[in-house]
One Martini backbone bead per residue (centre of mass of N, CA, C, O) as a GRO file, in nm:
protein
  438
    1UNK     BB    1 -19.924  14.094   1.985
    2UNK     BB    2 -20.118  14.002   1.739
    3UNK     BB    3 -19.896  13.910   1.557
    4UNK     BB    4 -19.801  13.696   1.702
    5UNK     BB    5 -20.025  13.514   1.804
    6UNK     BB    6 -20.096  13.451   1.479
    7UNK     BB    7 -19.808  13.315   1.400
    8UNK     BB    8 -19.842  13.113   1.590
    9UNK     BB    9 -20.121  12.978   1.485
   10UNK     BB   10 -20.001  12.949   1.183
   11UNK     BB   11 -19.669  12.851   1.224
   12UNK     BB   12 -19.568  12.757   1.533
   13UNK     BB   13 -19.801  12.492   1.619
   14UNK     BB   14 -19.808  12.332   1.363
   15UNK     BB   15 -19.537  12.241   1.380
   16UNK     BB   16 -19.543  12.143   1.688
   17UNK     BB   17 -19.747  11.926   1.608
   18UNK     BB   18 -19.622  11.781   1.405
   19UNK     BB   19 -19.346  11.695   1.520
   20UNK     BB   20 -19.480  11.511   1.769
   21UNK     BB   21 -19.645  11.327   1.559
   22UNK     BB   22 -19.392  11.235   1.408
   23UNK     BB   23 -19.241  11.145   1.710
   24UNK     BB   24 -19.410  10.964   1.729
   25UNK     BB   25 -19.452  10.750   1.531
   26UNK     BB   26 -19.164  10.692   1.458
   27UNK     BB   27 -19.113  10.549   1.738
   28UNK     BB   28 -19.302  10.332   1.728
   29UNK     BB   29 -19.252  10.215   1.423
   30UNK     BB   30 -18.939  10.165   1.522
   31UNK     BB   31 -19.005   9.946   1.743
   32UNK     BB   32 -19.125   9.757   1.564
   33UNK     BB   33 -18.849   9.723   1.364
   34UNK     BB   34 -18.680   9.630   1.595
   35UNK     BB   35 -18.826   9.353   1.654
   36UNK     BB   36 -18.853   9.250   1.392
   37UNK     BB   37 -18.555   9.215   1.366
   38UNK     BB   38 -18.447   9.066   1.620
   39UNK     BB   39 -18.640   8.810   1.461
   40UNK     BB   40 -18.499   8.773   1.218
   41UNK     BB   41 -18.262   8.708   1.333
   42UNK     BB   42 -18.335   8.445   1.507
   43UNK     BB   43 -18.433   8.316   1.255
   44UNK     BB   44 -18.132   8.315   1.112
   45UNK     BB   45 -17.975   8.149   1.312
   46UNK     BB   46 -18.172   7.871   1.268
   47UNK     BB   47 -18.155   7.841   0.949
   48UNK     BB   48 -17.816   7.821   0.974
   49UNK     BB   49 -17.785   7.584   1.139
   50UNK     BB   50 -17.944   7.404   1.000
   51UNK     BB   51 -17.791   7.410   0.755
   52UNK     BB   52 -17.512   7.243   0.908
   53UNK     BB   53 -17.637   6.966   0.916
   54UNK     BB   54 -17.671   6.910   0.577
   55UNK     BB   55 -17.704   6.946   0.236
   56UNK     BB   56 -18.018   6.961   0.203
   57UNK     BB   57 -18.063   7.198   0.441
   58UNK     BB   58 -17.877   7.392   0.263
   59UNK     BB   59 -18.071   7.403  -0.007
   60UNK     BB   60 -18.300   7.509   0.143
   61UNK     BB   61 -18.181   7.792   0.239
   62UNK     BB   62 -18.065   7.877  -0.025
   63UNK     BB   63 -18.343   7.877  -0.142
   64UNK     BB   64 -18.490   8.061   0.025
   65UNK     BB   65 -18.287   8.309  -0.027
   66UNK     BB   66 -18.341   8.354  -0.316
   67UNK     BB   67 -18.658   8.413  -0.304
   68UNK     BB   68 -18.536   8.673  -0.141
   69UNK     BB   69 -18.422   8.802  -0.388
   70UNK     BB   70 -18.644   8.809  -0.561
   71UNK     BB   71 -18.801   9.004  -0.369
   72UNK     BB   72 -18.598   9.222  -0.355
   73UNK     BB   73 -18.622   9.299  -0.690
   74UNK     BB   74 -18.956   9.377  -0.649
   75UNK     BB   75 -18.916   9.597  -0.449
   76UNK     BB   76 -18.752   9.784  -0.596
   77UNK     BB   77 -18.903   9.837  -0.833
   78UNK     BB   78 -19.197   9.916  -0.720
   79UNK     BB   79 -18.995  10.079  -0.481
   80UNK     BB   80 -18.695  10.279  -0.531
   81UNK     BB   81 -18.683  10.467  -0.254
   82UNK     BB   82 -18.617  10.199  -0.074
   83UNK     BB   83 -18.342  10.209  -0.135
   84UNK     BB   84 -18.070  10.135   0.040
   85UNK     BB   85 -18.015  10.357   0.366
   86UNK     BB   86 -18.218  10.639   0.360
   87UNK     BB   87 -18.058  10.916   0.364
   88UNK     BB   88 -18.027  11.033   0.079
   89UNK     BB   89 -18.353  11.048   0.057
   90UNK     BB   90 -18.405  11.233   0.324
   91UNK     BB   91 -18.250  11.462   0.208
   92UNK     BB   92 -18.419  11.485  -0.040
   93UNK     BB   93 -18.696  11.515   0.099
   94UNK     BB   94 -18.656  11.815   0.212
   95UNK     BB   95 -18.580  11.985  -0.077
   96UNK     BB   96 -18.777  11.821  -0.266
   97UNK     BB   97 -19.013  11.720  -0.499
   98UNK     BB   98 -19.129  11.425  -0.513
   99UNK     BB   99 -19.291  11.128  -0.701
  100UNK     BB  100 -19.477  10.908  -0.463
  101UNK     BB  101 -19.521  10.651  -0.271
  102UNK     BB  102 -19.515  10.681   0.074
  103UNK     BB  103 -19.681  10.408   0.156
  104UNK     BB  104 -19.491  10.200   0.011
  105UNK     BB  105 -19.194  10.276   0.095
  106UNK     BB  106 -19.233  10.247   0.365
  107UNK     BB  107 -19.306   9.928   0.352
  108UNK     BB  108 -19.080   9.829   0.167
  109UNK     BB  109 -18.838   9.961   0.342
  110UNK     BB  110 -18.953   9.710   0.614
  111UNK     BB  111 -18.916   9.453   0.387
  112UNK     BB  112 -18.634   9.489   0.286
  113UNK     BB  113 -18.468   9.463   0.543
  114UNK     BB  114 -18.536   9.210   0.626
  115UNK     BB  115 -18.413   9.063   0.393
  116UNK     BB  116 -18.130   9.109   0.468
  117UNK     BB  117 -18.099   9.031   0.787
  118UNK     BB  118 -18.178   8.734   0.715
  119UNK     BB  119 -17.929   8.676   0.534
  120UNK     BB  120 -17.673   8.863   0.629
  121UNK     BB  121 -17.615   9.147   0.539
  122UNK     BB  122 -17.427   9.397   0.672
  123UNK     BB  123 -17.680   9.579   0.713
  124UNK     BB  124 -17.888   9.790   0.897
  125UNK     BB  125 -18.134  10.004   1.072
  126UNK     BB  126 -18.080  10.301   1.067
  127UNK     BB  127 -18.144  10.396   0.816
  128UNK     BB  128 -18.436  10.302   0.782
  129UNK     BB  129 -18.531  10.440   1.024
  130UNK     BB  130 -18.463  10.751   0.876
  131UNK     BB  131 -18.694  10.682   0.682
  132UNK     BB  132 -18.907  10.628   0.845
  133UNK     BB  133 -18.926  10.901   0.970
  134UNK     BB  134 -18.949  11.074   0.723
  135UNK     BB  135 -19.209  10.948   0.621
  136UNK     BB  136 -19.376  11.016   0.903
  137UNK     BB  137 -19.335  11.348   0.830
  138UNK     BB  138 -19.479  11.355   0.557
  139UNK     BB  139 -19.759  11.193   0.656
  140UNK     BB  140 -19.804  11.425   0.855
  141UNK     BB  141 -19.857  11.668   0.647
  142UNK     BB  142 -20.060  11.503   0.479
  143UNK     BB  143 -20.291  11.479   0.748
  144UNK     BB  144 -20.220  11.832   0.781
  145UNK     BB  145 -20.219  11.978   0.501
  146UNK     BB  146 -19.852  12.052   0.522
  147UNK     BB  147 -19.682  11.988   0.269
  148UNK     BB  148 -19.677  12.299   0.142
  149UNK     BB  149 -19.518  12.430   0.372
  150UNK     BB  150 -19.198  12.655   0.454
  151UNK     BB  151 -19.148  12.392   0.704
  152UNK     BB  152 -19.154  12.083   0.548
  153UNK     BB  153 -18.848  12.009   0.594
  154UNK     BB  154 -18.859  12.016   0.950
  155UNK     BB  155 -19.022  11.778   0.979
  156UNK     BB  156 -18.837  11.550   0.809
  157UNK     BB  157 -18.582  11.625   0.966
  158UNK     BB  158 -18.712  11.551   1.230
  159UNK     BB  159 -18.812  11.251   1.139
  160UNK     BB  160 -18.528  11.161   1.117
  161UNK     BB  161 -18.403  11.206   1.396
  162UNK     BB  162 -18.593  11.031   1.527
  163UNK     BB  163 -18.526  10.750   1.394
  164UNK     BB  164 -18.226  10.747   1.511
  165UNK     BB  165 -18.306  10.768   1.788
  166UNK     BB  166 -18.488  10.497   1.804
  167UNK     BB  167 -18.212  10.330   1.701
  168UNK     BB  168 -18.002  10.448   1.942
  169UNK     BB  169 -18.095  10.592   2.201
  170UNK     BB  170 -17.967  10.890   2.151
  171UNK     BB  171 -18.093  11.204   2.144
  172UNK     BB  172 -17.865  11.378   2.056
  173UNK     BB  173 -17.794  11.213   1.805
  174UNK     BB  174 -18.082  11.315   1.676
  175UNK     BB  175 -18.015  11.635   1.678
  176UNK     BB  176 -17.759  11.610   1.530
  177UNK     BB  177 -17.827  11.475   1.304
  178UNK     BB  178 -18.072  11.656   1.137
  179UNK     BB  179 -17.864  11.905   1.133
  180UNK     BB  180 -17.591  11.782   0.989
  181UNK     BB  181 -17.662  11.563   0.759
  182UNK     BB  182 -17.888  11.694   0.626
  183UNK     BB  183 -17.792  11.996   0.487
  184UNK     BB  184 -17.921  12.214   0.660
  185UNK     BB  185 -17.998  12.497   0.768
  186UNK     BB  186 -17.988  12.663   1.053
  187UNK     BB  187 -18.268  12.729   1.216
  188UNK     BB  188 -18.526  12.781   1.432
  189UNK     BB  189 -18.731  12.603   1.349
  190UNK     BB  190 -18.577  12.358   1.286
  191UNK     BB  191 -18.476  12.307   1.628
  192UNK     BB  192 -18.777  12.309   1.744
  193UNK     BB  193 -18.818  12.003   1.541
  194UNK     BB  194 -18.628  11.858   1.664
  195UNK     BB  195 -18.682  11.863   1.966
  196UNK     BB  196 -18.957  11.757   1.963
  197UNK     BB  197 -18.939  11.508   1.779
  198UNK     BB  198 -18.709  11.354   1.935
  199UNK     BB  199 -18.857  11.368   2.236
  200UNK     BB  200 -19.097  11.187   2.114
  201UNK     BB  201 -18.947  10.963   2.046
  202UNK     BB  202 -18.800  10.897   2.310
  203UNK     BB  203 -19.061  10.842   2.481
  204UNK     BB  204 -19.199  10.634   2.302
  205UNK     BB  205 -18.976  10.423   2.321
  206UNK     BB  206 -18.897  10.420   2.648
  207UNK     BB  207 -19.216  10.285   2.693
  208UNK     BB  208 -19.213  10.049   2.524
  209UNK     BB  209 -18.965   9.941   2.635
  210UNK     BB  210 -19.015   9.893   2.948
  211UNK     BB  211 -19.334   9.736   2.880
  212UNK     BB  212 -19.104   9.504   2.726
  213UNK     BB  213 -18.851   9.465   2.778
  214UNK     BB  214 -18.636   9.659   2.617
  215UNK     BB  215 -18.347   9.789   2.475
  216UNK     BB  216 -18.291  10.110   2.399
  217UNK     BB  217 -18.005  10.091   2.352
  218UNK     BB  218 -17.729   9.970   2.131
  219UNK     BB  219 -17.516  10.012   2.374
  220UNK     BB  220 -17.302   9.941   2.617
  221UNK     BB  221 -17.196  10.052   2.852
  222UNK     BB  222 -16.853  10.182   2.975
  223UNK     BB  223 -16.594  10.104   3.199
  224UNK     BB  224 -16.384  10.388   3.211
  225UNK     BB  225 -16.108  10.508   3.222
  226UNK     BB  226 -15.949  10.798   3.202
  227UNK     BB  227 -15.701  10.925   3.002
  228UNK     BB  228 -15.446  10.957   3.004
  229UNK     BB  229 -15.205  11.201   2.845
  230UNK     BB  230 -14.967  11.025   2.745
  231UNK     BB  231 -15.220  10.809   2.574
  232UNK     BB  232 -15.298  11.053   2.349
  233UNK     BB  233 -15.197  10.849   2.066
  234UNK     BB  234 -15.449  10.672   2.015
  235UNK     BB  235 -15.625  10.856   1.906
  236UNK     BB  236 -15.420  10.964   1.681
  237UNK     BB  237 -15.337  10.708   1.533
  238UNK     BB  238 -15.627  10.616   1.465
  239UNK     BB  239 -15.737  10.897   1.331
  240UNK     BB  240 -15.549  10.849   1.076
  241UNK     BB  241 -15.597  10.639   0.975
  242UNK     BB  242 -15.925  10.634   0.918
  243UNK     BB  243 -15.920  10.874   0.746
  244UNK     BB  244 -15.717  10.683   0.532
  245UNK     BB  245 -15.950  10.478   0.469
  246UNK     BB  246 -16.188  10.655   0.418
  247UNK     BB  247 -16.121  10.736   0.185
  248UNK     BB  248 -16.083  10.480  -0.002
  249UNK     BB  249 -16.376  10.399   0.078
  250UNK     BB  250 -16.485  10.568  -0.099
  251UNK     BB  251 -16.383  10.558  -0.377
  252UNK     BB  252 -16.462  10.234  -0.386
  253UNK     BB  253 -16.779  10.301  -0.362
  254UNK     BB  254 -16.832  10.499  -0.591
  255UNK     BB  255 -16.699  10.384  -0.836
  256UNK     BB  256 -16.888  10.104  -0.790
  257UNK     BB  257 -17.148  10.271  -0.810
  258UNK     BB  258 -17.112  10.378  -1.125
  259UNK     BB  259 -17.025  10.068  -1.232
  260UNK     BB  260 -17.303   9.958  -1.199
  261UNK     BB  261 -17.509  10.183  -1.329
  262UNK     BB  262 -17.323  10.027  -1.628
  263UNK     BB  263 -17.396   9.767  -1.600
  264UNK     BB  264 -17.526   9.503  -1.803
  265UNK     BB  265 -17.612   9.307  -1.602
  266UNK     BB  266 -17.832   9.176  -1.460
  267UNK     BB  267 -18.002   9.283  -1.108
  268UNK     BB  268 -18.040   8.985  -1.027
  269UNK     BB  269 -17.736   8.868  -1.057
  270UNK     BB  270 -17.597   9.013  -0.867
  271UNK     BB  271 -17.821   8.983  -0.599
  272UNK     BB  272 -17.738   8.680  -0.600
  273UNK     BB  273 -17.388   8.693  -0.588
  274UNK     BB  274 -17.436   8.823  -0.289
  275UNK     BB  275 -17.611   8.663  -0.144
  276UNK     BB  276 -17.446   8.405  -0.153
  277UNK     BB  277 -17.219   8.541   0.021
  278UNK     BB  278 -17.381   8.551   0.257
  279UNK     BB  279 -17.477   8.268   0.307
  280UNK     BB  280 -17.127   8.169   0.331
  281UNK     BB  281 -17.080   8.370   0.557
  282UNK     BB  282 -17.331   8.300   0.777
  283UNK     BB  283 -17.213   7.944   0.773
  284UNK     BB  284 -16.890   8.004   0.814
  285UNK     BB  285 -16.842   8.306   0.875
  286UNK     BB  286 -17.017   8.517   1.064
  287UNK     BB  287 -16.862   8.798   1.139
  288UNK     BB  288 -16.923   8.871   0.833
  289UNK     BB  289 -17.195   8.933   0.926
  290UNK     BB  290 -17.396   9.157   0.930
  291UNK     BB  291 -17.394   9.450   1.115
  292UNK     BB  292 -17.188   9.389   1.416
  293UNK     BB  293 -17.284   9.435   1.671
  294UNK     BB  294 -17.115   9.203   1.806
  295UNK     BB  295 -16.882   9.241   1.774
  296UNK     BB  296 -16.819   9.485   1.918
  297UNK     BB  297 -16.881   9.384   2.174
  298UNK     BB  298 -16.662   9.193   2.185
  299UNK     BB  299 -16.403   9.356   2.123
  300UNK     BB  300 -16.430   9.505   2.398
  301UNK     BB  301 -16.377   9.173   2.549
  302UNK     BB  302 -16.173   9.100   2.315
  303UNK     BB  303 -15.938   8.940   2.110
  304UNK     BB  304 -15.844   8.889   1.824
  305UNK     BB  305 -15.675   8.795   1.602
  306UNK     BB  306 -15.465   8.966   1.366
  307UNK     BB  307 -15.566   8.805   1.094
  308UNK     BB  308 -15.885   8.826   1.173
  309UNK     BB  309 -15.906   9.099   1.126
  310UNK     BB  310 -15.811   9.165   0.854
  311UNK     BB  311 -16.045   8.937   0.727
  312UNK     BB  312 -16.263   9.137   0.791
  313UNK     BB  313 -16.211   9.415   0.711
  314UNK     BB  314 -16.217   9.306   0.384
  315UNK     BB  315 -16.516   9.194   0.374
  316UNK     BB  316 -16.657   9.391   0.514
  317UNK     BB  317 -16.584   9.639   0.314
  318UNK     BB  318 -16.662   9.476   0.032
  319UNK     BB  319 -16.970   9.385   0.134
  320UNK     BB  320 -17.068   9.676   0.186
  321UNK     BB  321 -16.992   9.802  -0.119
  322UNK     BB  322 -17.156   9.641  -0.278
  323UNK     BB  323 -17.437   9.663  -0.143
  324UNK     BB  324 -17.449   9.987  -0.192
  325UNK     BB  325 -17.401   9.981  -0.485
  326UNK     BB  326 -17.710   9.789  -0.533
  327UNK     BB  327 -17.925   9.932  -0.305
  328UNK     BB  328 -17.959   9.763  -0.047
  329UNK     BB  329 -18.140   9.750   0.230
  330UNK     BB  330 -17.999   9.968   0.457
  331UNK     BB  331 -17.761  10.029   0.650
  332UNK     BB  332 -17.443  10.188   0.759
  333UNK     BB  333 -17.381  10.264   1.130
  334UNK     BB  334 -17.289   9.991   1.216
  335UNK     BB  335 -17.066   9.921   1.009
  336UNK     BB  336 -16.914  10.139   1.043
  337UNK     BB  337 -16.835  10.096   1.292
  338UNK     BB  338 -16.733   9.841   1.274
  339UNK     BB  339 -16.455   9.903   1.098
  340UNK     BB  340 -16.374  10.103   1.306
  341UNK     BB  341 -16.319   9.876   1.534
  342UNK     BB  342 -16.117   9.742   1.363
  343UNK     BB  343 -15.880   9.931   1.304
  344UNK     BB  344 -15.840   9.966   1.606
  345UNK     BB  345 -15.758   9.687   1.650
  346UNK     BB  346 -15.495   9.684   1.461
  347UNK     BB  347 -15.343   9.896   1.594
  348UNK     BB  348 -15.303   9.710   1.844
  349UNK     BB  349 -15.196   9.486   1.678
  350UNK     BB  350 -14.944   9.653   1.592
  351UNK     BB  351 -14.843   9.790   1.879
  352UNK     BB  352 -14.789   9.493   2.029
  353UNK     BB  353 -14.572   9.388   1.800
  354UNK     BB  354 -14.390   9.655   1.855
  355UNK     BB  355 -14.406   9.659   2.217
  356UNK     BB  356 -14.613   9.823   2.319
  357UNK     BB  357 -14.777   9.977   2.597
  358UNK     BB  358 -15.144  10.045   2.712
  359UNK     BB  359 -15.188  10.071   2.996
  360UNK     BB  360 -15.531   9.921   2.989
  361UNK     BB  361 -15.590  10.100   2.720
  362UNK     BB  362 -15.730   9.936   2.492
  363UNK     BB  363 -16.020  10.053   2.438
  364UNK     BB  364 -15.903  10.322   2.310
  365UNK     BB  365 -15.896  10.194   2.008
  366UNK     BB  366 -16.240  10.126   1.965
  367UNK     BB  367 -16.330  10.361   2.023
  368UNK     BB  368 -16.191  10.566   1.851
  369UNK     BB  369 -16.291  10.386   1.556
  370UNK     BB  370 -16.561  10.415   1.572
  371UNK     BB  371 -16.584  10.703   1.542
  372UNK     BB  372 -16.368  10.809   1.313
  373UNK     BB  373 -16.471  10.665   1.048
  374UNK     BB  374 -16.769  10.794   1.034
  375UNK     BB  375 -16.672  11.079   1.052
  376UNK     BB  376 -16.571  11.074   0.775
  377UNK     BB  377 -16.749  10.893   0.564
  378UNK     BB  378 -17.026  11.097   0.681
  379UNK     BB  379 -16.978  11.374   0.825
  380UNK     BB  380 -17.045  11.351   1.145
  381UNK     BB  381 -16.903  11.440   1.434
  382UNK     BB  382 -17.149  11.575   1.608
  383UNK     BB  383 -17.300  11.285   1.593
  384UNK     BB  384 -17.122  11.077   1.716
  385UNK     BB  385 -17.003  11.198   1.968
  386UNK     BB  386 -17.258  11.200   2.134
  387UNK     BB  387 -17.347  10.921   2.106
  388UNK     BB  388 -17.077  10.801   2.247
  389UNK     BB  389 -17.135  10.935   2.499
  390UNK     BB  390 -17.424  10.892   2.560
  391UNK     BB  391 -17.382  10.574   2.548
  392UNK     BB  392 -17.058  10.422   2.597
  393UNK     BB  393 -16.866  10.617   2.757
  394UNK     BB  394 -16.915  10.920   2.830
  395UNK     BB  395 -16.803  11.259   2.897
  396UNK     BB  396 -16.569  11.178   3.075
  397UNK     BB  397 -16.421  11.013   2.798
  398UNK     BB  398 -16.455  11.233   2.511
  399UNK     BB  399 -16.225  11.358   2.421
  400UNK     BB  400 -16.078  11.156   2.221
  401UNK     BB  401 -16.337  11.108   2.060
  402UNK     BB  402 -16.263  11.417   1.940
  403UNK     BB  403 -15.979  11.377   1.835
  404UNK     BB  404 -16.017  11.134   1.621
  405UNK     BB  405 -16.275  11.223   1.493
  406UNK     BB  406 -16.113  11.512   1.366
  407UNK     BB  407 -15.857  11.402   1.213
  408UNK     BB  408 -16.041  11.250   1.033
  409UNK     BB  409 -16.199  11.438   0.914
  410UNK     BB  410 -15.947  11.643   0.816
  411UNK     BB  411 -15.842  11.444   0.626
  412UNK     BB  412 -16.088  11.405   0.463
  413UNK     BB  413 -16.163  11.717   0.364
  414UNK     BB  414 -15.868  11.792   0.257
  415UNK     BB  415 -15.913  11.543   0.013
  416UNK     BB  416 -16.194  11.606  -0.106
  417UNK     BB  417 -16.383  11.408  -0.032
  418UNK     BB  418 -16.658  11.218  -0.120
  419UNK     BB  419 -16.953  11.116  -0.010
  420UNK     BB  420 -17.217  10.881  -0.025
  421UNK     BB  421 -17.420  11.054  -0.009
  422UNK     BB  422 -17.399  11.284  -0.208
  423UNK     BB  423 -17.389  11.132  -0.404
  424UNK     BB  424 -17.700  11.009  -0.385
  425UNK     BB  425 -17.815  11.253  -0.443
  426UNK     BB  426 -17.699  11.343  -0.723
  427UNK     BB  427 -17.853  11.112  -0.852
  428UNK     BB  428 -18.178  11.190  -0.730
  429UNK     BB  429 -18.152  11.484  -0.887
  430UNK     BB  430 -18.090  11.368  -1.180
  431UNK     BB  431 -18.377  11.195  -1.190
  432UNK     BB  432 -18.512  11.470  -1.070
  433UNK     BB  433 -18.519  11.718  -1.217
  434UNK     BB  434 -18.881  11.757  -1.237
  435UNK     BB  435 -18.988  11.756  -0.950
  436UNK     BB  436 -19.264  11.603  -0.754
  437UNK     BB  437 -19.507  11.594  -0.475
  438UNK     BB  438 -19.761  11.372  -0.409
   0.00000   0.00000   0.00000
């Protein structure tokens, strides 16, 4: 009993301190992230009004675009681990000793995030949520001097978790995204570390959320009948689809990322002709700027023409894969929804053009895309299925979108594709060959 106590008290308190601790910070950090997110959107959209006003206006704000390539381009130099989508990093530093400064990647990636959102370039905020989760639990381990115990990888991971659940509303799916995504073998310690902070987290982003009268989930639930059982072929057809077009997107993501990585145009000139069409992308064509949380709203609620679906499909696919390739600060989570939701889209303007019928349940076209893409090309079924049903569509209504996620998981397994994630890991484990952590 006594070697019980002793136990508890070196080993498994300290981790629930920290874990808290982690997900307490999390929480707060991320809620204040999506507020500032929030506010440069709102501030983007005035800028880029403000542009089409006439010739002088748009080379004004072209010109301010400018000014942050160039700013965003000496924040990537200066704090290079801020890079990306922030889960490739947060999966690397749960597993090796990296040799960084952990608060200037925090600040690093939270304002070249900003710089992101601003200019309207497709990319999201849950990755870097989940990075800042991350690094705020690696700050607690650092200020309880617990960074080189043997449980340190399971607060990083629980706080990569955390920043989940704090910037997509969902509980369950930040406990799940921790345990699955992170890649790591899935302990007892592991499991009551992701539940208390993941738990910490959503319980302070929800009072916070609460206070400030801030909507805490990321999509308005869906009013939905159950589908009856003949139309689960949209599940089947969906999945199918999404898995198929997931390999695609992988390749050719990988592809441009290696072809990137040996380039020899410097990456200044790249990340200018990037801002540049994501500036003429949101002030001429909009919907295909930004992270797509509004067009997914939409496609809910309405249906575009089936030609600008399809023109949407490649714009975004496009400038999402060439974003990444460049490692520009943002998340792939809800582009990849949006994608996802674009191609359930295609499917049923593909189906209403051949004559069928889907008697009222069009909408589980865009839910079951919506699931099902990520599912393949982030290799993560149980936590988006978790997410969409916690938030979009409720437990009674997640079947189809089990068989869809699964059917695309499936496709994209049997293809042996590797996921953008793995390849982003190996090229950090390639660079840091004799890691230390700072």
């Amino acid at each position: 009993m006594r070697k019980r106590i002793t136990v508890f008290k070196k080993v498994f308190f300290p981790l629930l301190l920290a874990s808290a601790v982690s997900g307490f910070l999390a929480g707060a950090l991320v809620f204040l992230f999506r507020c500032a997110s929030t506010f440069i959107v709102m501030l983007s959209h005035l800028c880029y009004d403000f542009a089409k006003d006439g010739i002088w206006q748009g080379g004004l704000v072209f010109t301010l675009v400018t000014v942050l390539c160039i700013g965003a381009y000496y924040i990537m130099k200066t704090a290079p681990f801020s890079k990306g989508g922030g889960i490739p990093f947060s999966v690397v530093l749960s597993s090796v000793k990296l040799k960084f400064n952990w608060f200037l990647t925090l600040a690093a990636t939270f304002v070249s995030s900003l710089i992101t959102f601003f200019v309207g370039i497709p990319l999201g905020n849950e990755g870097p949520s989940v990075q800042l989760g991350a690094l705020t639990g690696f700050g607690a381990l650092k200020a309880l001097k617990k960074d080189n115990c043997e449980n340190a990888e399971c607060i990083i991971k629980a706080g990569a978790g955390a920043g989940f659940c704090a910037a997509t509303g969902s509980a369950l799916g930040g406990f799940a995204f921790s345990i699955e995504e992170m890649h790591g073998k899935v302990r007892p310690m592991q499991i009551a570390s992701s539940f208390i902070s993941v738990i910490s987290a959503y319980c302070t982003s929800t009072l916070l959320c609460g206070i400030f009268k801030i909507d805490f989930n990321l999509f308005h639930s869906l009013s939905i009948k159950m589908l009856p059982l003949k139309y689960y072929f949209i599940p089947l057809l969906v999945g199918v689809v999404c898995g198929i077009f997931a390999i695609l997107f992988s390749k050719a993501a990988i592809a441009l990322k290696r072809f990137n990585s040996k380039a020899k145009t410097p990456l200044i000139i790249r990340l200018l002709i990037v801002f540049t069409v994501a500036f003429l992308l949101a002030l001429f064509f909009n919907d295909a700027a930004l992270s797509g949380h509004d067009l997914i709203d939409t496609l809910f609620l309405a249906r575009p023409i089936w030609y600008v679906v399809f023109i949407l499909i490649i714009l975004r696919t496009a400038m999402l894969i060439i974003s990444n390739s460049l490692s520009i600060t943002g998340g792939l989570f809800v582009p990849i929804l949006t994608i996802g939701a674009l191609l359930g889209t295609a499917c049923l303007a593909g189906f209403n053009l051949a004559g069928g019928q889907a008697g009222g349940y069009e909408v589980y076209f865009i839910l079951t895309g919506l699931a099902a893409f990520i599912a393949a090309t982030n290799k993560m079924p149980l936590t988006v299925t978790l997410f969409t049903a916690e938030i979009i569509c409720g437990f009674e209504n997640v079947l189809p979108v089990i068989l869809a996620a699964g059917i695309s998981y499936l496709i994209f397994t049997l293809s042996h594709q590797k996921d953008l994630t793995e390849v982003v890991c190996e090229e950090i484990y390639e660079n840091n060959k004799s890691p230390e952590r700072n």
